[in-house]
Backbone bond lengths (Angstrom), bond angles and torsions (degrees), N, CA, C in turn:
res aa  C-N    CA-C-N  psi(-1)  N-CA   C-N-CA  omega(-1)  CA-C   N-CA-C  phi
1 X - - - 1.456 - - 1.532 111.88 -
2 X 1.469 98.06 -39.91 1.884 80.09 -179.11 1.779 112.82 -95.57
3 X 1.019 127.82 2.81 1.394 137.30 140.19 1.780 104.01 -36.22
4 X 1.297 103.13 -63.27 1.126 107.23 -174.05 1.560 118.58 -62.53
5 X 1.007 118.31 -49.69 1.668 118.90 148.70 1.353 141.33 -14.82
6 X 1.211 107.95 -57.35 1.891 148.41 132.50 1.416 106.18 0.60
7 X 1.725 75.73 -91.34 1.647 89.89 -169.68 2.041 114.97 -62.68
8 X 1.365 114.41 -40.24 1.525 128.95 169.87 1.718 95.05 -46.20
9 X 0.876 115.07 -58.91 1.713 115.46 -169.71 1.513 114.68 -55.74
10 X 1.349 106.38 -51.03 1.252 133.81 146.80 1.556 133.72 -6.02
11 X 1.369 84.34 -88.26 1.927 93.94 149.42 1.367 149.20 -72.35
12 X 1.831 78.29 -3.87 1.785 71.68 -167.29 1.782 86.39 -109.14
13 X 1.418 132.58 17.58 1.591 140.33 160.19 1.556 102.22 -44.52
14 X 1.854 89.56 -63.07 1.538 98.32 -163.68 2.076 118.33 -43.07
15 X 1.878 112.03 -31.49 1.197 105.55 -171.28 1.532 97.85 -75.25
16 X 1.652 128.36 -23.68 1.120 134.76 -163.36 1.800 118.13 -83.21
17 X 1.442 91.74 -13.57 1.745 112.12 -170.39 1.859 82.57 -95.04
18 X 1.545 117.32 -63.75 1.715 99.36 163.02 0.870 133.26 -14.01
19 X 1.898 125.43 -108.53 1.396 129.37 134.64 1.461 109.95 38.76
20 X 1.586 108.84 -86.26 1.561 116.57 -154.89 1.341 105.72 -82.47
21 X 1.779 113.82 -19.95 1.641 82.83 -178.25 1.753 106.36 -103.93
22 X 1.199 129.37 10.07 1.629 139.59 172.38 1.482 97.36 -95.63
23 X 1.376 134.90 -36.37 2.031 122.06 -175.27 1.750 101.47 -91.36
24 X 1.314 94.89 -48.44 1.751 105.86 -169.42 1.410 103.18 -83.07
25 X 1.175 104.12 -104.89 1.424 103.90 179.20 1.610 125.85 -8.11
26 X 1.412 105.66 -61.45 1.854 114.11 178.79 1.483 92.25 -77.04
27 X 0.828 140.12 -33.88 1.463 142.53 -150.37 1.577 101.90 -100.14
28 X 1.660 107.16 -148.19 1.937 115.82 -173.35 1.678 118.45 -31.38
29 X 1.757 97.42 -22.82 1.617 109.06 -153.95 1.612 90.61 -106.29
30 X 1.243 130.86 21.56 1.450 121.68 170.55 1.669 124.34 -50.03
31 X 1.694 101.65 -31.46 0.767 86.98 -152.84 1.622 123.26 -94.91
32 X 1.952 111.63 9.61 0.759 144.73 114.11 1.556 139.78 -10.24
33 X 1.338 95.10 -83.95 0.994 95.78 173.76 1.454 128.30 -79.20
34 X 1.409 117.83 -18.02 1.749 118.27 180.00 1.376 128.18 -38.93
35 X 1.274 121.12 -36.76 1.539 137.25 161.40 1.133 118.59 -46.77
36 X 1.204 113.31 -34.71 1.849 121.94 176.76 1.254 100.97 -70.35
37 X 1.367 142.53 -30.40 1.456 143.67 -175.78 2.127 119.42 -82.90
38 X 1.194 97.39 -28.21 1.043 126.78 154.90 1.888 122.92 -1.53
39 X 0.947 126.85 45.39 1.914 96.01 -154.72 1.733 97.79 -55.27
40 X 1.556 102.38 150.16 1.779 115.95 165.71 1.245 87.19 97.45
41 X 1.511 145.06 -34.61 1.332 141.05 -141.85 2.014 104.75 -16.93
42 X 0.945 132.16 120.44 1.975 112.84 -167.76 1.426 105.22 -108.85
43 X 1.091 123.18 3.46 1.281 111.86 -175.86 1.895 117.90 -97.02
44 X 1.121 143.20 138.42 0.868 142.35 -176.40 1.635 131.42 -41.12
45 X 1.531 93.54 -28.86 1.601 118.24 -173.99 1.340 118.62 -120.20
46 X 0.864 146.82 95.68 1.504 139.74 -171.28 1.323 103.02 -89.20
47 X 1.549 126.87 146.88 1.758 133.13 165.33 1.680 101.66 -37.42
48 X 1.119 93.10 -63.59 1.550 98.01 176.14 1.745 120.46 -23.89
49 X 1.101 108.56 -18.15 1.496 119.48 -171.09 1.315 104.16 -94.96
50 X 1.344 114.03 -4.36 1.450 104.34 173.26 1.925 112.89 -90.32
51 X 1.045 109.61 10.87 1.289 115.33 160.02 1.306 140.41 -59.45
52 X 1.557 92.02 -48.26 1.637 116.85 157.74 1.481 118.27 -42.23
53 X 1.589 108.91 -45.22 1.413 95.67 -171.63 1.912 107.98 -80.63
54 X 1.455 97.39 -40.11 1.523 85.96 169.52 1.327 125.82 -48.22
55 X 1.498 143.87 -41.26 1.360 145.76 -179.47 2.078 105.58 -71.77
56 X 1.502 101.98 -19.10 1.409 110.04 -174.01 1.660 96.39 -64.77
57 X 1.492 111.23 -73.57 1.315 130.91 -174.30 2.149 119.27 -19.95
58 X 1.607 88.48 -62.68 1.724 77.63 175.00 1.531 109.54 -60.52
59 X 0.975 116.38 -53.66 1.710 123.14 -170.06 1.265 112.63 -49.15
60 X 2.081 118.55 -30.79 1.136 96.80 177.03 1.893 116.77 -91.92
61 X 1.612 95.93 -10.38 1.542 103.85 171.82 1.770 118.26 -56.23
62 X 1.689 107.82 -41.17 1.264 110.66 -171.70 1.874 113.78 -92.59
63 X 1.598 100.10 -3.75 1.801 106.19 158.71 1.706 110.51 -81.74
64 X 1.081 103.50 1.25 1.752 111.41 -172.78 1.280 102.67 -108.45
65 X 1.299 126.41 -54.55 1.610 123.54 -170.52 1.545 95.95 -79.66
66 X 1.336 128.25 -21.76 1.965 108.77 -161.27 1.469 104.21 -100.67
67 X 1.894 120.92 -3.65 0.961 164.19 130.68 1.293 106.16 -29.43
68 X 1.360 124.84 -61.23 1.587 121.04 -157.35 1.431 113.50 -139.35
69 X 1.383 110.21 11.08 1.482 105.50 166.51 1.466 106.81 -125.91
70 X 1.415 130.08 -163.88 0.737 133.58 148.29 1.673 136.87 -74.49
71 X 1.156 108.14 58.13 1.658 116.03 -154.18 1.203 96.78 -152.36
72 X 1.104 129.10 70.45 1.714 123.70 -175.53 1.327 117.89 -82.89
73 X 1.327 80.10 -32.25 2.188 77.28 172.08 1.398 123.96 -58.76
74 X 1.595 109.88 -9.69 1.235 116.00 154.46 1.289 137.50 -53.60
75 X 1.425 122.53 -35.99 1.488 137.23 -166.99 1.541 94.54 -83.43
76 X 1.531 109.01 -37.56 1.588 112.42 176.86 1.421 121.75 -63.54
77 X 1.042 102.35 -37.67 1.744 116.31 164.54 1.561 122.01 -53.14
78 X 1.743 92.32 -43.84 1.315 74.18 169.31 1.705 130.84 -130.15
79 X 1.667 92.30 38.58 1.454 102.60 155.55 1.325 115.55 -71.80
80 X 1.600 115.91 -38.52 1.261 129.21 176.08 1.450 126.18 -50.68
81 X 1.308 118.76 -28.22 1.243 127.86 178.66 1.483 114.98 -90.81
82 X 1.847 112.48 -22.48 1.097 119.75 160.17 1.249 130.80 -82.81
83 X 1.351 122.60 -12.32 1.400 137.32 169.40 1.640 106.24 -85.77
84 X 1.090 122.81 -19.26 1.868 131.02 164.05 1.141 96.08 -63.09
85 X 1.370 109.69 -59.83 2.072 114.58 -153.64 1.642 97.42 -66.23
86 X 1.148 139.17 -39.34 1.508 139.41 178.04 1.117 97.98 -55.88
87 X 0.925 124.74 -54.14 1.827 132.76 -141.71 1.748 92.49 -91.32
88 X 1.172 130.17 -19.69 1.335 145.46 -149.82 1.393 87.48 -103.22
89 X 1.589 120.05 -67.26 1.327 147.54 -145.85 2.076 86.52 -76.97
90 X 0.949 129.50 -35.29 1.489 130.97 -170.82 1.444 114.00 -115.09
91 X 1.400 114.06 1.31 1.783 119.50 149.99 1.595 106.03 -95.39
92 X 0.730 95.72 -12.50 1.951 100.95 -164.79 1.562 101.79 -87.83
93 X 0.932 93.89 -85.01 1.509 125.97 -167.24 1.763 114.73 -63.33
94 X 1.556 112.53 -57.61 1.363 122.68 -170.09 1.632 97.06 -73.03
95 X 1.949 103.75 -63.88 1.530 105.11 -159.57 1.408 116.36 -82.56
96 X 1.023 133.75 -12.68 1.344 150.13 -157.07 2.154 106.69 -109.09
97 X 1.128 106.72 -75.76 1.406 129.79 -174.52 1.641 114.68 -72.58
98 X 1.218 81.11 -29.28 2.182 108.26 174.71 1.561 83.54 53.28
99 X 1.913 131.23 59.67 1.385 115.28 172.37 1.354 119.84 -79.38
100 X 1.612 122.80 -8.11 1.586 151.78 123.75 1.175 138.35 -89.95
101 X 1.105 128.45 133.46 1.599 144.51 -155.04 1.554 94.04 -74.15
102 X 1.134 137.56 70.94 1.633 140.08 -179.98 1.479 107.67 -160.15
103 X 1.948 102.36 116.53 1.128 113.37 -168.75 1.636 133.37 60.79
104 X 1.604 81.96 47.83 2.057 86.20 174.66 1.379 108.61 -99.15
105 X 1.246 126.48 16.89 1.446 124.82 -177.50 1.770 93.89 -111.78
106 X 0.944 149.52 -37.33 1.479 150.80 175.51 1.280 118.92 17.99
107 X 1.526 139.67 84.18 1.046 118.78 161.19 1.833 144.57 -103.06
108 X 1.167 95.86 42.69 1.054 132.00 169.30 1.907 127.03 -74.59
109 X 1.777 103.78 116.82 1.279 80.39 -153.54 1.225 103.72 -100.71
110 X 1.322 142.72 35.90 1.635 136.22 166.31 1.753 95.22 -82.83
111 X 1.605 108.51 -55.70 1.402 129.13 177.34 1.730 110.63 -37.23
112 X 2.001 112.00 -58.42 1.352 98.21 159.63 1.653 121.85 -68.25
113 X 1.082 127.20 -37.51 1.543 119.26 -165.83 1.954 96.88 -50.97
114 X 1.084 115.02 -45.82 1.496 126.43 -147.13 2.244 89.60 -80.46
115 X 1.259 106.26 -25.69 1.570 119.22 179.85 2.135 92.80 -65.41
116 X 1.397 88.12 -66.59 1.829 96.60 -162.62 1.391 104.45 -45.02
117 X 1.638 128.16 -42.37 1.410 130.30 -157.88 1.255 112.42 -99.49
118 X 1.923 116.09 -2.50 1.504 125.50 145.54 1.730 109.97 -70.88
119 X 1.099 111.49 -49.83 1.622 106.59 168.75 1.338 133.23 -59.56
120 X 1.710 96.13 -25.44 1.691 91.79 168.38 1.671 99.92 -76.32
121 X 0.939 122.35 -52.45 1.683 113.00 -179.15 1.552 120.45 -52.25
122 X 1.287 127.59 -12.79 1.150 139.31 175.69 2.087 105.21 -79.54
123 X 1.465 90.89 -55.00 1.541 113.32 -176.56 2.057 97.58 -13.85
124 X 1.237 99.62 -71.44 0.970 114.40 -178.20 1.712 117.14 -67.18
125 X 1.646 122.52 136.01 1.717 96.83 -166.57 1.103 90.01 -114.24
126 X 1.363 142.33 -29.63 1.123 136.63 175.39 1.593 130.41 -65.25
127 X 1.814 119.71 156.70 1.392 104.42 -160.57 1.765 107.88 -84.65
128 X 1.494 131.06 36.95 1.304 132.75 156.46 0.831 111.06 -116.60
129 X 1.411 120.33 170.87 1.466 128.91 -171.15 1.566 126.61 17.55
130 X 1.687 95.25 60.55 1.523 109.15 147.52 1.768 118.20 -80.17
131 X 1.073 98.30 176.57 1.561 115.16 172.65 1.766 115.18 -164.66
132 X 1.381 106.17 141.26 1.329 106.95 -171.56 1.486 118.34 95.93
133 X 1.006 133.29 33.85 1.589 146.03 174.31 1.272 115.97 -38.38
134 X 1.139 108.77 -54.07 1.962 130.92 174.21 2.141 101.84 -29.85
135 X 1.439 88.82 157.42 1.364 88.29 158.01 1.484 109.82 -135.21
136 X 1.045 124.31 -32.51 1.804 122.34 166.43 1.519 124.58 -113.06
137 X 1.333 99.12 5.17 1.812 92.08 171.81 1.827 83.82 -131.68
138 X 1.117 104.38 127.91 1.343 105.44 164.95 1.523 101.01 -141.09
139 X 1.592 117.87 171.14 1.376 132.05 175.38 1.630 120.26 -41.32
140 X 1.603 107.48 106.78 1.538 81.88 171.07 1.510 156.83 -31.25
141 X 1.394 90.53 -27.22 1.844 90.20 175.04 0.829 109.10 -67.33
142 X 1.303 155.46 -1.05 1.082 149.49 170.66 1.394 121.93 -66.24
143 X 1.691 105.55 -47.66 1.486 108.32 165.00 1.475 133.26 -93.96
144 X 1.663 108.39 34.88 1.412 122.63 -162.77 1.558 100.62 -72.21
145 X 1.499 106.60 -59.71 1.650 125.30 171.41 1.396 117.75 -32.40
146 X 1.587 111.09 -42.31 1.624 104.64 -158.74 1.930 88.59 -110.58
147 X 0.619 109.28 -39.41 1.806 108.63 -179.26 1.202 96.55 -18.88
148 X 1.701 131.96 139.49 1.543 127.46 141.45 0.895 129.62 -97.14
């Protein structure tokens, strides 16, 4: 059951990774995030990286309380949010941004569909009229091309 928790928490990141990067991100938190839009951006760290620690923070609050109270479904809660941020942190960052040399040959086409509909959100550099917020479920057309 709390496996199952996990994975529920899990999935339901992705509407929450939405959400935050179309209100926040485009929104109060532009200014954050604007560097990420950047082409060449050269520095190792972008502001943008301070996102990470915000999504870090609950996950490590609720590995502490489900940890030390009687509330364990807590710790499950927030493995779940830490099992997003990996999975987030290595579609984002590794396969997409290539900010490490791992997996630039990929031919895999969920892996490209989910690449093209980060570039359409890039397309645009400014913080209006994006599209594509998602980071692992995005619009099928995206994977029309590579599907076999």
């Amino acid at each position: 059951m709390l496996i199952l928790v996990t994975l529920v928490v899990f999935l339901l990141m992705e509407g929450v990774t939405w959400l935050t990067h179309k209100y926040i991100m485009h929104g109060f938190g532009w200014f954050l995030h604007e560097d990420h839009h950047e082409p060449g951006y050269p520095h190792v760290f972008e502001k943008n990286d301070a996102f990470f620690i915000v999504f870090a923070i609950p996950s490590i609050a609720l590995f502490y309380f489900g940890t030390y109270t009687e509330h364990t479904y807590l710790f499950f809660i927030g493995l779940g949010i830490l099992c997003y941020g990996i999975a987030y942190f290595m579609v984002h960052d590794v396969l997409i941004h290539q900010r490490f040399s791992w997996f630039k040959r990929t031919n895999n086409w969920y892996l490209k569909g989910l690449r093209k509909a980060h570039k359409i959100h890039h397309k645009n550099m400014g913080k209006e009229d994006s599209q594509c917020f998602g980071m692992l479920f995005v619009p099928f057309k995206y994977f029309k091309a590579y599907k076999k």
